[in-house]
Structures are given as C-alpha cells and as structure tokens.
C-alpha positions in Angstrom: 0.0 0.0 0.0 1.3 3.5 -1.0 1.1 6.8 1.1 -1.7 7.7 -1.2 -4.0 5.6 -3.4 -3.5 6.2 -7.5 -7.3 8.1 -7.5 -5.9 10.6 -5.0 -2.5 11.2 -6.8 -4.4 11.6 -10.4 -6.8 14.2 -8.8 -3.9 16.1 -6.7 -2.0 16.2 -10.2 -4.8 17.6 -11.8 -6.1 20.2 -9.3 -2.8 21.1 -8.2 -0.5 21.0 -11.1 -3.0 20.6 -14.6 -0.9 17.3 -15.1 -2.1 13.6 -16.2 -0.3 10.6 -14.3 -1.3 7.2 -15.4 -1.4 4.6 -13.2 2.2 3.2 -14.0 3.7 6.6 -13.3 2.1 6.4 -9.4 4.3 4.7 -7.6 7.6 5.9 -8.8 5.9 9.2 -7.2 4.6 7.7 -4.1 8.6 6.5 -4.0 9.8 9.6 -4.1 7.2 11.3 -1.4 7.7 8.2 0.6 11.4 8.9 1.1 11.3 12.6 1.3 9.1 12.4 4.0 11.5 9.8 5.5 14.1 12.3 4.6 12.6 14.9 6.7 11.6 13.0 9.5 15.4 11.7 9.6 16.4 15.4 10.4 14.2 16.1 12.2 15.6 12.5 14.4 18.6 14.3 14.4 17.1 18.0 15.9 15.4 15.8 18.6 18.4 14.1 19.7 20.0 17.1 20.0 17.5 18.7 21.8 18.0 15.9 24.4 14.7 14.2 23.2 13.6 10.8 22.2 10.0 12.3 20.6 10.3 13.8 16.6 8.0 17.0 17.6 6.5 18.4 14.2 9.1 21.7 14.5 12.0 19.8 14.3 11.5 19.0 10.4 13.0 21.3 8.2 10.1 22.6 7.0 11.2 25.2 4.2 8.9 28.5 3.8 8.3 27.3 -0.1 7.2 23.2 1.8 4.5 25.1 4.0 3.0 26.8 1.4 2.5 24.4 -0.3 1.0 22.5 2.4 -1.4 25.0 3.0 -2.6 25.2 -0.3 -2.7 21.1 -0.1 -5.0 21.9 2.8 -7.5 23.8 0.5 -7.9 21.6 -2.1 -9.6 19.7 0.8 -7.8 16.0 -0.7 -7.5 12.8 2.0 -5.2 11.1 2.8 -5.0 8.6 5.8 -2.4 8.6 8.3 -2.9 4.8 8.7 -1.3 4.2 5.2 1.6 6.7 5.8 2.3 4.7 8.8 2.2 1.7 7.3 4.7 2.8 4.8 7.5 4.6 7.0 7.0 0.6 9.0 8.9 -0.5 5.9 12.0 2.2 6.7 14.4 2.0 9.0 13.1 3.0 12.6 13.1 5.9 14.0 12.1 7.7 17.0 8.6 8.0 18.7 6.7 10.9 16.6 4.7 13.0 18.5 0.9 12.7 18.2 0.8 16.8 16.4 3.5 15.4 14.1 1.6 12.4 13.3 -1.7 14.1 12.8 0.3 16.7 10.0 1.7 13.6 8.4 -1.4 14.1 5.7 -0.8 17.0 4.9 2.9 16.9 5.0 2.4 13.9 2.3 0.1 16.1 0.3 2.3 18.7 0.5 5.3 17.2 -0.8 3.3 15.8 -3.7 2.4 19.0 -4.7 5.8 20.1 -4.6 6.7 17.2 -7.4 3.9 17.6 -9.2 4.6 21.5 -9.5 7.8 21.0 -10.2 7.5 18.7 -12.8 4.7 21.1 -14.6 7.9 24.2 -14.2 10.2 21.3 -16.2 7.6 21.2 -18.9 5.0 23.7 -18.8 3.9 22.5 -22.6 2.8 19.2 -21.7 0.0 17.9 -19.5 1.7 14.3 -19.5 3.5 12.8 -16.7 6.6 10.9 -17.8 9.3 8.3 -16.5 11.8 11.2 -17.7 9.7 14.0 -16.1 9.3 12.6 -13.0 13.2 11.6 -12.8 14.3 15.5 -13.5 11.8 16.1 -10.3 12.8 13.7 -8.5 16.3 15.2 -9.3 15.3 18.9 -8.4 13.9 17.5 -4.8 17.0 15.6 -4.1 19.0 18.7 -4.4 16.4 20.8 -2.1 14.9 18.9 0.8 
C-alpha cells in the first residue's frame, strides 16, 4: 500500500498542477514522497536528539517557507489522505524515534504537500505538456533531491 492511493494522486495532479499521471507513473511518485518524507523526519531525528529528546515533535523537520506553502494550499484543495497508510509505509523504513501525536496528525498533509511540490515542479520542467513521464518525474525527483 502506498502513502496515497492512484485516485488521489491523479486528482492532486490535476487540481494542483493541470498534469495527467497514469497509473504506471504512481508509484515511482509515491517512492519519491515516501522517502522525502523519511528524509525529513530523519532530520528532524537528528534536531530531537539534540534537543536531548527521544520524541520527533512536528518543528524539528526542516520545514522550508516554499514546503509550507504548499502545504497550505494542499490543505484547501480539501484531498484525504489517511495517516494509517503513511504509517504503514515509514513501518517498511528503517526505525526511528517516537513521533509526537501533532507530528503524526500533520503527516497528511505533509504527504500532500510534498506531492504537490513534485507535481509543480514537474509542470515548471515542462509547462507544454500535460503528460507525466518516466523522464519528467526523474528531473523532479532530481530537483527535490538537491532541495529537501
């Protein structure tokens, strides 16, 4: 099971970015949110431990000003996505520390968030086409490597 089922993805692409993912496009994307999210929640491991904790509150991810934007405008397009399949999916990571129960209630709309951010970024690589691509999603994927 992925963070977020192909239905959701295809109408978050739509809505958010005016782009068309077919459903063997979808999980090379969830792949991608799935370990950015990972990603963050790794730093923000490492700002706990720090901090002297052994809880990942939701302010120790490095939330960028651009990420929670975005978030918020994930939040108005009103999309669901359950924590139970996020949680089921970081299971298959290595483990981490305890997440607090604020961080694990924003993990929906962290996920969303972070979609958003690859779909937009994929409609900035090619504002001419509507299309998702194994290319296109592999410059993304590129671009969010380099940023979060």
């Amino acid at each position: 099971m992925a963070v977020m089922g192909f239905h959701h993805l295809e109408e978050l692409f739509r809505r958010g970015a005016s782009l068309d993912i077919k459903k063997g496009h979808a999980k090379d994307v969830t792949d991608i949110v799935e370990q950015k999210l990972y990603d963050l929640l790794l730093m923000g491991q490492k700002a706990a431990k720090y901090n002297g904790r052994d809880v990942i509150w939701k302010y120790d991810l490095p939330i960028t000003k651009g990420l929670e934007e975005t978030i918020n405008e994930f939040k108005k397009l009103e999309q669901e996505i359950e924590v139970k399949d996020i949680l089921e999916r970081l299971a298959t990571y290595p483990p981490l520390l305890e997440l607090e129960v604020e961080l694990e209630k924003s993990l929906p709309e962290i996920v969303g968030g972070l979609t958003l951010v690859l779909a937009r970024i994929m409609k900035k690589l090619d504002e001419e086409n509507r299309a998702v691509t194994h290319e296109l999603i592999e410059k993304a994927k590129g671009v969010m490597d380099l940023t979060l």
